[in-house]
N, C-alpha and C positions, 0 to 999 in steps of 0.2 A: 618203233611202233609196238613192240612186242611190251614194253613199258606202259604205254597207255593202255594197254588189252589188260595188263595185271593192275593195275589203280584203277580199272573200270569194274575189273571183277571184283576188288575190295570192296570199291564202294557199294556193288551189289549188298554184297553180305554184309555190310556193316551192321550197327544197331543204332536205330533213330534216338536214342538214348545218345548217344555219342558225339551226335550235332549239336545239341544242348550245354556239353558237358564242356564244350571248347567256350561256349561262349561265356560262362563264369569264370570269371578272372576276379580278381582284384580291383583290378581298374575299374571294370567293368559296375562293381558292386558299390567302386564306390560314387561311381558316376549314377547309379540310379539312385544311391541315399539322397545324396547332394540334391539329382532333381525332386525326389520327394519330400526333401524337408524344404525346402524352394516354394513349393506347390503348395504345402503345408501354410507357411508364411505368409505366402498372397494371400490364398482364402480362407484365414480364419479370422472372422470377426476384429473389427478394432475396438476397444473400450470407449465408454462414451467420457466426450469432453466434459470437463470440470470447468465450471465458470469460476472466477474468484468470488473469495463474499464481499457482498456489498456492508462497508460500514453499519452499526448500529444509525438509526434513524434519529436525528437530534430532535428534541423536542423544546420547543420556545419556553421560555421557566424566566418567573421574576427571583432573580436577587436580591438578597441583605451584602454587604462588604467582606460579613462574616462568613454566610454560606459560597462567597466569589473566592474567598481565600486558598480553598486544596483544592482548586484549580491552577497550579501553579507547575503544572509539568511533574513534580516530583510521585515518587511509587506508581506511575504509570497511567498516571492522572492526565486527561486535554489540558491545553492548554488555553485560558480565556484571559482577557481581559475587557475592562469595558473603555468608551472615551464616549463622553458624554450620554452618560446612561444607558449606551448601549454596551451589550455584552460580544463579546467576537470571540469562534475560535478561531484560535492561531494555530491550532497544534501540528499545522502544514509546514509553519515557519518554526519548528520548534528551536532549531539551531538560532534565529532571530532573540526568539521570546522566553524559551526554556532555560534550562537548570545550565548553566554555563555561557549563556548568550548575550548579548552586549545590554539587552532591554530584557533582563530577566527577573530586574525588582519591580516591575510593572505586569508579570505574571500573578494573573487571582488577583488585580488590585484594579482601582478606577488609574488609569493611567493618564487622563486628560491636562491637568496641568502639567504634568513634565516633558510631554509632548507637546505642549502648544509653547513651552519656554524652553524646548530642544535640551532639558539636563535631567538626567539618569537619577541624581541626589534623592536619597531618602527622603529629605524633608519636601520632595514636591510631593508625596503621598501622605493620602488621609489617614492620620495616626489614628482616631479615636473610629473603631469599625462600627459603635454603637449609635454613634452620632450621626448629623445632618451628614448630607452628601455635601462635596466639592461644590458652591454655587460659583465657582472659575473669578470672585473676585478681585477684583485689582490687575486682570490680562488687559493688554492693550488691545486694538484693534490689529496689530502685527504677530499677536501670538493667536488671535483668534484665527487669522487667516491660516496661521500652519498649522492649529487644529484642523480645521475643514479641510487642508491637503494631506491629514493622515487620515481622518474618514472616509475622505474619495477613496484614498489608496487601498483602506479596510474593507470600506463596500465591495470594489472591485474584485476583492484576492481571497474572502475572508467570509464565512457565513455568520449572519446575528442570530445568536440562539437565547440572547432573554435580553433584558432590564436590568439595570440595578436601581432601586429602592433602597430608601431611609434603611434603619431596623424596625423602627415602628410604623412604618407605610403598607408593609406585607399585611 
């Protein structure tokens, strides 16, 4: 008993400074950074979202053979071609149509005959870029038809952003 009578009399006289001084520890200090950078965290504003950019806006343009040509994928160019006088890009299917791809001599070119005769060949494309357009002469009614199933397919997957014209129809 005589113990509790001297720890009562301490505490008397202690100094209120001294209750304080237990309770800074370490731990202690680090536990209220923690919750203050915590606090910190939750409420400080979040940055505003970033939408992506939307593509530049295509604009519908008549083509020559000649101005259809650097559109061929390559230096970073879309990719177009046309099939019957229409113009498409591809540049979605670039691995299709582009600089490496199985139909990529049909990039910046009228591709409609060698597509309605299903062959890749050079020579189904219009050499002379100054002259008449492809009038698809001498197709049967059996390459016609797989042209019209590579239009359906263009329509569907593929936007028309012009014409091609003669050279001298512009």
């Amino acid at each position: 008993m005589e113990y509790v009578n001297q720890r009562m009399a301490q505490e008397a006289h202690r100094n209120p400074d001294d209750v304080y001084t237990g309770l800074i520890t370490p731990l202690n200090l680090i536990l209220v950074a923690i919750t203050l950078y915590t606090t910190y965290l939750l409420s400080k504003p979040s940055p505003p979202a970033t939408l992506p950019r939307e593509p530049p806006a295509t604009v519908f343009k008549t083509f020559t053979p000649r101005e259809l040509l650097p559109y061929n994928g390559l230096n970073g160019m879309p990719v177009y071609l046309a099939v019957r006088g229409r113009i498409f890009d591809v540049t979605n299917g670039r691995n299709f149509y582009g600089p490496g791809g199985p139909y990529e001599n049909f990039a910046g070119r009228d591709a409609s005959r060698g597509l309605a005769c299903h062959s890749f060949d050079e020579e189904m494309l219009t050499k002379d870029l100054d002259g008449p357009l492809d009038k698809l002469d001498g197709l049967g009614e059996e390459e016609f038809e797989s042209l019209r199933g590579w239009e359906e397919r263009f329509d569907s997957k593929y936007l028309v952003v012009g014409r091609l014209v003669a050279a001298g129809e512009k």
